[in-house]
C-alpha positions as CSV (number, residue, x, y, z in Angstrom):
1,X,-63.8,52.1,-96.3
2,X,-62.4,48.7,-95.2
3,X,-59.9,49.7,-92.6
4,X,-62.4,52.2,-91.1
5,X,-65.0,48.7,-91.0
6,X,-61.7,47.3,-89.2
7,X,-61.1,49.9,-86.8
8,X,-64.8,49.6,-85.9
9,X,-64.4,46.2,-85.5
10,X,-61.5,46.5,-83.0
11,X,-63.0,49.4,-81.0
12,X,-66.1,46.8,-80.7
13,X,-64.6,44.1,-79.5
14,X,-62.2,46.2,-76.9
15,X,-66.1,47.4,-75.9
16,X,-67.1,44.0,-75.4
17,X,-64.3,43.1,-73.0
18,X,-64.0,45.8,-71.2
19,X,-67.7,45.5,-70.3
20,X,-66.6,42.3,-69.5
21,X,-63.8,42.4,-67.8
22,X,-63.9,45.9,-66.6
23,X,-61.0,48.8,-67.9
24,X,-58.7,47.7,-65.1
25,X,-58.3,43.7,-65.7
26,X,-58.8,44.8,-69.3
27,X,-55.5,46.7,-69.3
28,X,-53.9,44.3,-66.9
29,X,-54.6,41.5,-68.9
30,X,-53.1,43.2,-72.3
31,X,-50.0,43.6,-70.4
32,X,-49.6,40.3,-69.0
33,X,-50.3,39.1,-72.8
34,X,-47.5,41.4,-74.0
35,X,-45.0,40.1,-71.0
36,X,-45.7,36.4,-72.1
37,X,-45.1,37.2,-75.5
38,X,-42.3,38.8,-75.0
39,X,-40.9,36.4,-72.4
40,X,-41.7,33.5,-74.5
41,X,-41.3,34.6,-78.0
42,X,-44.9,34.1,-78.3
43,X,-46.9,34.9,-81.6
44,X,-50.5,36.5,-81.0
45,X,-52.0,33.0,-82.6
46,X,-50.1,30.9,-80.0
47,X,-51.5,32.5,-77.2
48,X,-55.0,31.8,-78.6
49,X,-53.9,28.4,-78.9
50,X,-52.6,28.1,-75.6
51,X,-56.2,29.1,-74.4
52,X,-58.4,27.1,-76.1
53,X,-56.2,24.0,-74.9
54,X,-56.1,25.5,-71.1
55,X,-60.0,25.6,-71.9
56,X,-61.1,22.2,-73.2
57,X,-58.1,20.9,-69.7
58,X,-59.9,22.7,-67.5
59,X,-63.5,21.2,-68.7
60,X,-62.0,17.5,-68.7
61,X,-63.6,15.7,-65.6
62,X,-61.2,14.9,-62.5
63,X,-59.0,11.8,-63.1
């Protein structure tokens, strides 16, 4: 019963972001996730780190 709560949880999210993002940047963006981790020997939680830090840059006022 749990894995099928998981699945449903994945297949929501992947909903969510493709009505987001749309199937096309959706797929692209998977890929270019997969290259950088690849590249960089990046782990999945990196990646999220590496965004939340490009995130809270990007919001810092112009020096």
């Amino acid at each position: 019963m749990e894995k099928e709560q998981n699945l449903d949880l994945i297949n929501k999210k992947k909903q969510f972001l493709i009505d987001e993002l749309g199937q096309d940047k959706f797929e692209k963006s998977l890929t270019a996730l997969d290259e950088l981790c690849d590249k960089y020997s990046l782990k999945p939680y990196q990646i999220i780190s590496i965004a939340e830090y490009h995130r809270f840059v990007t919001l810092l006022p112009s020096v």
